[in-house]
N, C-alpha and C positions, 0 to 999 in steps of 0.2 A: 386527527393530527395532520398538519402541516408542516412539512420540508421546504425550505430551503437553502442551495449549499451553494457556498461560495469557495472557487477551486481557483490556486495561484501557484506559479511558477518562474521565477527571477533568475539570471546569472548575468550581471554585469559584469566586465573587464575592461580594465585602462591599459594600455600597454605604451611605455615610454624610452625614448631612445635619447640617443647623443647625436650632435650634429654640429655640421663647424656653427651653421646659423641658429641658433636654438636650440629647441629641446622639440623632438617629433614625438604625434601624439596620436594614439587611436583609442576609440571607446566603442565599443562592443555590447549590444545587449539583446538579448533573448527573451523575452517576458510573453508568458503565454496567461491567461487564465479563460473561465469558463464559469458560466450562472447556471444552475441545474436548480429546474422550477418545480415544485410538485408534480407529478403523476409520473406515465408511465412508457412516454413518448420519448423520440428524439430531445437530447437536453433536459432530459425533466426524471429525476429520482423520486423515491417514495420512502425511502426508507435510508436509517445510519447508525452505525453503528462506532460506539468509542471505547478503548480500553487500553489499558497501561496492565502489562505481563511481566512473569518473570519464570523463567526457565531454570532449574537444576543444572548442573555440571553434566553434559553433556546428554543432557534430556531433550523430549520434544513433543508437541502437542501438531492435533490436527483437527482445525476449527470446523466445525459443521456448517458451513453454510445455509442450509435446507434445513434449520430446526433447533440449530443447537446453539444460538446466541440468544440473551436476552438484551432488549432493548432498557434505558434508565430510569425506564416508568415499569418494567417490571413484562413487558409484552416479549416472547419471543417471537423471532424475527425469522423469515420461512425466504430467501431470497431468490428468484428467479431469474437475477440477473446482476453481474458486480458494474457499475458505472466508473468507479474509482475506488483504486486502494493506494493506501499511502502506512508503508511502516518505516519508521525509526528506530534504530539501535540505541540506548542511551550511549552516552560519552564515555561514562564513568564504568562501561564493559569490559573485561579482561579478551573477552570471546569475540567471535562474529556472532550476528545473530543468521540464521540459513533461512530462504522464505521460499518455498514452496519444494517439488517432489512426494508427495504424498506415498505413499505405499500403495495402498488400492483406493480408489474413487478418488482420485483426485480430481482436483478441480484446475481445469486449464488454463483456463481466463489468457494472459497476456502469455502464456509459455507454449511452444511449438510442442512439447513432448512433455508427460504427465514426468520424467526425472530430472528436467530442467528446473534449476535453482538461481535463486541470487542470492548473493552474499554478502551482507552490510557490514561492516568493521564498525568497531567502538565510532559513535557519532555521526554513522552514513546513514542516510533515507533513501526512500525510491517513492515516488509519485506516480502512479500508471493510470490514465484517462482514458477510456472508452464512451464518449456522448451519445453516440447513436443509439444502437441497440441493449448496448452495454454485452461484457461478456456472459454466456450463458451460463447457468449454474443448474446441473439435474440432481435431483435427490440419489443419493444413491451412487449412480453410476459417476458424478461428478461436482463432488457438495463440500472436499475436504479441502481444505487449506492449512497446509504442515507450514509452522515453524518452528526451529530446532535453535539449540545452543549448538555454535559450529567447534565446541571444544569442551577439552573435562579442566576440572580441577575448581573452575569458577561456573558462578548463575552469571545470566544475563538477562536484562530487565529489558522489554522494546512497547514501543507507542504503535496505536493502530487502529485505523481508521477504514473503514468500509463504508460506500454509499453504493446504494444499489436499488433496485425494484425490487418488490415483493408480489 
């Protein structure tokens, strides 16, 4: 098998004012992306992983990195490194969805502290790129990746995408 991923990031803004002479205008744009070519180098993934979830009322899962996903051909996936994760909340969530703090073996990746968390509301993403080395993933002592429903009463459904080495 052959990887490759194609990673984007946009925020454009126009910001528009009054003036005796006109109308003032600025336009603003941020656009980052990044090509990640097969293997196992700077720039270059090996491995990805896709799935659309859904969480119980105030339930929570913690995804094994090192073992416990299956790739769409049926191969589980052993990862040694995450290069980019990117999860969305769907829209249509009552909840937050919570992404990371694991309990024990967490996985650090982009968080300074194994209880740091982010928090997506109905419809928020996060995007997180690491090209070089990509972040480290150890079996065991650092392979889990928690996402939770950040409330009771409703599920919450989210997208998520993982690129990494194996």
């Amino acid at each position: 098998m052959a990887l490759v991923t194609n990673i984007a990031g946009r925020i454009r803004t126009t910001l528009t004012g009054t003036a005796d002479h006109g109308t003032p205008r600025f336009d603003g744009e941020l656009d980052c992306g990044l090509r990640l070519e097969d293997g196992s180098g700077a720039n270059q993934a090996s491995r990805a992983w896709h799935d659309q979830r859904s969480l119980g009322a105030s339930a929570a899962e913690e995804l094994d990195l090192s073992g416990g996903l299956v790739d769409e051909f049926g191969y589980a996936i052993v990862f040694t490194a995450i290069k980019a994760l990117m999860v969305r909340a769907a829209a249509g969530n009552t909840n937050d969805v919570v992404v990371g703090g694991a309990s024990a073996y967490a996985f650090l990746g982009p968080f300074a502290e194994s209880a740091d968390k982010l928090v997506l509301p109905p419809g928020g993403f996060v995007l997180l790129v690491h090209p070089d080395a990509g972040w480290t993933v150890t079996s065991s002592p650092g392979d889990l990746l928690r996402i939770a429903n950040g409330g009771a009463g409703t599920a919450v459904t989210y997208d998520i995408v993982l690129v990494g080495i194996d």
